[in-house]
C-alpha positions as CSV (number, residue, x, y, z in Angstrom):
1,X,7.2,17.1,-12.6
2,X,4.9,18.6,-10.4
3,X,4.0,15.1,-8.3
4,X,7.9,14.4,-8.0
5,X,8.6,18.2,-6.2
6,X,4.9,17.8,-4.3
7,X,6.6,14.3,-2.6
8,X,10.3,15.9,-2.4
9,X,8.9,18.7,-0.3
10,X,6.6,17.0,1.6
11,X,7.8,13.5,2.2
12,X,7.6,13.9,5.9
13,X,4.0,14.6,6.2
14,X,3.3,11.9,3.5
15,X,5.4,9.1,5.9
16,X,3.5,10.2,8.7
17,X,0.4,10.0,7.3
18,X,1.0,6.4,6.2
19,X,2.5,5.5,9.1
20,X,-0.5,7.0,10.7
21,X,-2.4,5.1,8.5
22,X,-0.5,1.8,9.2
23,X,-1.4,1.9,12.7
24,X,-4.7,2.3,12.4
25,X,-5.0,-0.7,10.1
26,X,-3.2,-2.7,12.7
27,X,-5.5,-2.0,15.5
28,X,-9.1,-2.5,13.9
29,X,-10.2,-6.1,13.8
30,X,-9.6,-7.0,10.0
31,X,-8.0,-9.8,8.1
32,X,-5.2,-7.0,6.9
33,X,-2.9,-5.9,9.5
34,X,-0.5,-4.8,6.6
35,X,-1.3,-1.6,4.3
36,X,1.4,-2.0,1.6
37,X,1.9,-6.0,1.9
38,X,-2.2,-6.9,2.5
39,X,-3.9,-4.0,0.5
40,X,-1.4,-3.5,-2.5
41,X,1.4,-5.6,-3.2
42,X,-0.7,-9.2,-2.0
43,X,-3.6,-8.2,-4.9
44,X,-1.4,-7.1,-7.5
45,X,1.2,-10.4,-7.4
46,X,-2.2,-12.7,-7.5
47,X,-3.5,-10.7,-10.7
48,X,0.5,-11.5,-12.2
49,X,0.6,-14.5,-10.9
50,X,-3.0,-15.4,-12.5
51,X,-2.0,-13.8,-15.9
52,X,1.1,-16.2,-16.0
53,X,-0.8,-19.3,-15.0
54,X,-4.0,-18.6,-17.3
55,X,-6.6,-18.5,-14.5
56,X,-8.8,-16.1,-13.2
């Protein structure tokens, strides 16, 4: 319970930070210009996607 009151209280600072974040990621010259699509949701459907289709 204490993680769900740490994010109720502070989910401002948290969204700015990831916004913050976000940005950054946007302007450096990398293949990701996404944080949640590129770095976490992309790499976690091709690990289900492999585990349903049998390959590695």
């Amino acid at each position: 319970m204490e993680g769900i009151e740490f994010f109720s209280k502070n989910w401002m600072w948290i969204m700015i930070a990831f916004w913050t974040a976000e940005k950054v990621v946007k302007l450096t010259p990398t293949r990701y210009d996404d944080i949640l699509i590129d770095m976490i949701v992309g790499p976690v459907l091709q690990q289900i996607k492999g585990l349903t289709t049998g390959k590695k």
